[in-house]
N, C-alpha and C positions, 0 to 999 in steps of 0.2 A: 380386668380391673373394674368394667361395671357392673359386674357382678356381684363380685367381694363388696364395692359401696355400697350396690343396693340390700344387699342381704345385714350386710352391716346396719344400716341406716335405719331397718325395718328393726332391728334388733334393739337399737339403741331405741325409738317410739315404742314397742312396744315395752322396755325396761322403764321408761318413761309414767305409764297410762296413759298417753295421752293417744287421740284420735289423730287423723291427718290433719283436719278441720281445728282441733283444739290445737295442734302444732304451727297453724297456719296463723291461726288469732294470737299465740304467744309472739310469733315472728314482727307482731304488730302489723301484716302484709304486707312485710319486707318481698313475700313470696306467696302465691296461690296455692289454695289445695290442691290445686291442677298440678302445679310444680314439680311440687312434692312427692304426686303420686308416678309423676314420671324417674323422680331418683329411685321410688322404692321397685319401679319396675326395672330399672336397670337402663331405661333410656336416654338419662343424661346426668354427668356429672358436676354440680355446681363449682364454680371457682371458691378458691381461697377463702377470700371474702366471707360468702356466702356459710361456707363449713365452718368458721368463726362465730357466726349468728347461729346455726343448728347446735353447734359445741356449748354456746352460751344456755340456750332453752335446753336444749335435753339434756345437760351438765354433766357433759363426756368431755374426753380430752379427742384432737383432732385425728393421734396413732387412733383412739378405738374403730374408727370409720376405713384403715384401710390394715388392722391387722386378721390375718385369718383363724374362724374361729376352729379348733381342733378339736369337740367338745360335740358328741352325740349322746344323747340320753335316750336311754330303754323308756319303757315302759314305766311310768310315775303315779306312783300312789301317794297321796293327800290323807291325812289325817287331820280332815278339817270341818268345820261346819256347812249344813249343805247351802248357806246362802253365801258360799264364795265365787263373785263374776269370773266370767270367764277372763273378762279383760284382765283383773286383779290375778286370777292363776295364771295367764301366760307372763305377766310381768315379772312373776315370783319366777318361772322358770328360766328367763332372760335372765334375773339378779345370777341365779345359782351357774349358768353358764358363763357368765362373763368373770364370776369371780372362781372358776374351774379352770377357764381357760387359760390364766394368767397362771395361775398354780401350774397346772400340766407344763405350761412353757418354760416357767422357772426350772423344774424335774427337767426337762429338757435340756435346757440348758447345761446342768450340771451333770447331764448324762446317767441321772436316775432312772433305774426302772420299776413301772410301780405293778408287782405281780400279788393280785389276792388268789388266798386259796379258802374256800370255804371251808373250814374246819369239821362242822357238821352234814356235810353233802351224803354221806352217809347213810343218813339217818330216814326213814320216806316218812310219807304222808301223817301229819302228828292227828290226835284221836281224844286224848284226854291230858288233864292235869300232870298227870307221872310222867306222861313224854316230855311233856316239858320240861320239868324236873330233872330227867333224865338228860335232855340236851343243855339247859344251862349249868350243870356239872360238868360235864362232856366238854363246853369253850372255856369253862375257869379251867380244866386240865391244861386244855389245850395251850392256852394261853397262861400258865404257869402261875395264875392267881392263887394259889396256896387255897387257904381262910381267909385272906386275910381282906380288910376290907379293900375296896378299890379307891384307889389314891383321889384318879384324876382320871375320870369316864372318857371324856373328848382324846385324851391324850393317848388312853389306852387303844381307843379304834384307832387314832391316824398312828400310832405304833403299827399298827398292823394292815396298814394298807387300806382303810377305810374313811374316804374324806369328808369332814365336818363341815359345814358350812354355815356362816349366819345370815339370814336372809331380814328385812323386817318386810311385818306382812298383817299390819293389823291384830283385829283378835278374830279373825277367822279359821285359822290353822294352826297349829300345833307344831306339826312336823310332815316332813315327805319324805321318801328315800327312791332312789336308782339304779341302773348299772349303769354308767360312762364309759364309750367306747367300747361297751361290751366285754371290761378288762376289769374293772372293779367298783365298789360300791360306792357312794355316795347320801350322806344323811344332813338333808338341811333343817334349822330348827328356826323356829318364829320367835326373834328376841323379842319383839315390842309384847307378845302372850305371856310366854316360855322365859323367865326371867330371874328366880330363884337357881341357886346350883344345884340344890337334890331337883327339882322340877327341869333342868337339864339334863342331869344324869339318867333320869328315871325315861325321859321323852325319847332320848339317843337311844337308849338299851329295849325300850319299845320297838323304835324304827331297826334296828339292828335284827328282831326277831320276824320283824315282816322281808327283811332282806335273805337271811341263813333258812329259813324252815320252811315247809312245804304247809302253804297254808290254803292255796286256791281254792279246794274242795271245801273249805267249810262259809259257814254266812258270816257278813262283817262283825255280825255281834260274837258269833265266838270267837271270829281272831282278832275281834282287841282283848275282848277277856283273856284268852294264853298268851297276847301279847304284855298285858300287865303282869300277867303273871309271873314272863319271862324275866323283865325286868328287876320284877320284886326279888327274883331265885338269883341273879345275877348279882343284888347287892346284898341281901342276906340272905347266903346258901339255908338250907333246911337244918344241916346239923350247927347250925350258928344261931340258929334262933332258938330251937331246942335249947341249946346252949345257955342263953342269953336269958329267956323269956320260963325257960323251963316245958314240960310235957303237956301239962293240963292247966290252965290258969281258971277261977273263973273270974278275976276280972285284974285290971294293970291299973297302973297310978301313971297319969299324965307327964309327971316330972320322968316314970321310968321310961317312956315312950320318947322323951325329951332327950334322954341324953344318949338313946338308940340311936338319935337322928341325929347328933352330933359324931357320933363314934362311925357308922355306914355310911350317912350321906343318903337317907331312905326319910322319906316322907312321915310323920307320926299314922299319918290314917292308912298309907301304906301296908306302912308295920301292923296295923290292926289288921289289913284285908290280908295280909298276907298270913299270921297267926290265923286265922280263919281258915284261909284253905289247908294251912297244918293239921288241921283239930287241935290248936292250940287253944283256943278261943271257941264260944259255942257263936251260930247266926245270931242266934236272938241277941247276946251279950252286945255283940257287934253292931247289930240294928241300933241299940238303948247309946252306944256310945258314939256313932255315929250324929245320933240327933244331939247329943249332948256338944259336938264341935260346931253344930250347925245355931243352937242357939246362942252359942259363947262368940258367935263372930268367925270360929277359927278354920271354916272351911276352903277360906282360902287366902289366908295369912295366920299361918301356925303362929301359935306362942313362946317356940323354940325356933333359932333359925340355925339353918348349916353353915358353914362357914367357909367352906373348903374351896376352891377356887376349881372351874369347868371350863378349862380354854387352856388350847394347843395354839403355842408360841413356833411352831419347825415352819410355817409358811416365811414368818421374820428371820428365823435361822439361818433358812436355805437363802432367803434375800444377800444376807448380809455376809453370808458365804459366799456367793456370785459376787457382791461388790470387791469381796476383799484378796480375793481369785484374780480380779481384774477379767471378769469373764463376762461383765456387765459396767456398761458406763452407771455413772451415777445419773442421767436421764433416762437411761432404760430401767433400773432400779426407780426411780420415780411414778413411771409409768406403770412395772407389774405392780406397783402398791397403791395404782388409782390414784396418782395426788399428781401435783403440779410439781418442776424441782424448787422450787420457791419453800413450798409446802413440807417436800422430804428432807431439803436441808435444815428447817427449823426442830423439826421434830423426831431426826435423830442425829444422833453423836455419832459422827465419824471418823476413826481415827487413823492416820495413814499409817 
């Protein structure tokens, strides 16, 4: 049991950012840095009281300090700026486990099993542009996406065994992804950055391409570049833009760009880099219209917005599925939802 606290306890400060010292000064010296560093070592466990005052500052409930966490993550790539602390990256790591490990238990609970299989495992070491091409074909087969555009990005991977997560995280990061338990993937995005729906869509379907494809052997800057690219191939396949855009353009009208991006759910400038690497578009044209969003303001608040909604509702599903199973009190429903039951009965509708 002092184990599970102290490990817990460290979980929750570092979910926090705060130092022992800054935990110690919020405590107002209800307790010593000393104290404190004897919980996180496992050598004593405070009373009641005491885990009341740590619940209040680190603004946990008093379950997170003795439940176990189930929740091991691989190896974690960041798509982020290089000036992210460390303290601020392990924090982001603690959000993405605690809000995994409530998920997993819910599955649990309801006796789901959660099996990915990587669809393009297949495939080895990617090399150029056509491989990629060739593999975001390969997961629309796979995954039964026709042409047709993709509805609801977030929905489509936790369809398929790939957990979404939202983290906030500043404007330092982007997005991360993982493996969990060495059993399946994990993509978390940075709302407070990452906050338009195409700039969701497009962010996930990026982290997805560093998760499915063999990318180790090459430098970061060419796999985010095949990773954009992945992206882009995943919301408008090549015979869809052909399609759409036609074979050769030499130049497009912003309003047509405009209503691409309500019809795919793909970024205007996107859509440009992505005719680009078609041979849809020449560099140069590409270069002129590039500066042209950059002096209009619109390089990062287009003039057309997508509309379309990026968020998987099956975490409240399964919830409410367990409440109404009776395979979960409405306090333990309270608790996987991180709220107080004060909190959970206000803000849903329960109906016996």
């Amino acid at each position: 049991m002092n184990q599970l606290f102290a490990d817990r306890f460290r979980s929750a400060r570092a979910l926090s950012g705060m130092s022992l010292q800054d935990l110690a000064n919020k405590l107002g010296n209800k307790v010593s840095r000393q104290a404190l560093h004897k919980y996180e070592k496992g050598e004593v466990i405070p009373d009641s009281q005491m885990i009341g005052h740590l619940c209040q500052a680190l603004n946990v409930r008093p379950d997170f300090f003795f439940r176990e966490l189930k929740v091991e993550l691989g190896e974690i790539e960041f798509r982020k700026l290089k000036n992210l602390p460390a303290k601020e990256e392990n924090r982001i790591i603690e959000e993405v486990k605690d809000k995994l490990s409530r998920y997993l238990e819910l599955e649990e609970i309801l006796s789901i099993q959660t099996q990915f299989v990587n669809p393009l495992k297949h495939l080895g070491d990617i090399h150029s542009f056509e491989e990629i091409e060739v593999a975001a074909a390969a997961l629309r087969v796979a995954w039964n996406l026709g042409k047709d555009p993709i509805f609801n990005a977030v929905e489509l991977l936790e369809d398929n065994h790939i957990k979404v997560v939202e983290v906030s995280g500043g404007d330092s990061f982007d997005g991360m992804q993982t493996w969990v338990n060495g059993k399946f993937p994990v993509i978390a995005i940075n709302i407070d950055k990452v906050k338009s729906s195409d700039r969701i869509r497009f962010t996930i379907l990026h982290e997805l391409c560093h998760l499915l494809l063999r990318l180790k052997h090459l430098s970061e800057k060419q796999k985010e570049k095949f990773c954009h690219q992945f992206a882009a191939a995943m919301l408008l396949p090549a015979e869809t833009a052909v399609q759409e855009l036609g074979a050769k353009r030499n130049k497009v009208m912003i309003q047509e760009l405009g209503a691409l991006k309500k019809q795919y759910g793909i970024s205007i400038q996107a859509i440009v880099m992505r005719a680009k690497d078609l041979g849809i578009l020449s560099e140069s044209y590409c270069k002129q219209f590039f500066f042209m969003m950059n002096q209009m303001g619109w390089k990062v608040n287009e003039p057309v917005e997508y509309e379309g909604v990026e968020k998987s509702n099956r975490f409240e599903q399964l919830l409410f599925r367990a409440l109404g199973e009776e395979l979960i009190s409405m306090s333990k429903a309270a608790a996987l939802n991180n709220q107080t039951l004060a909190e959970f009965r206000e803000k849903s509708l329960v109906i016996a």
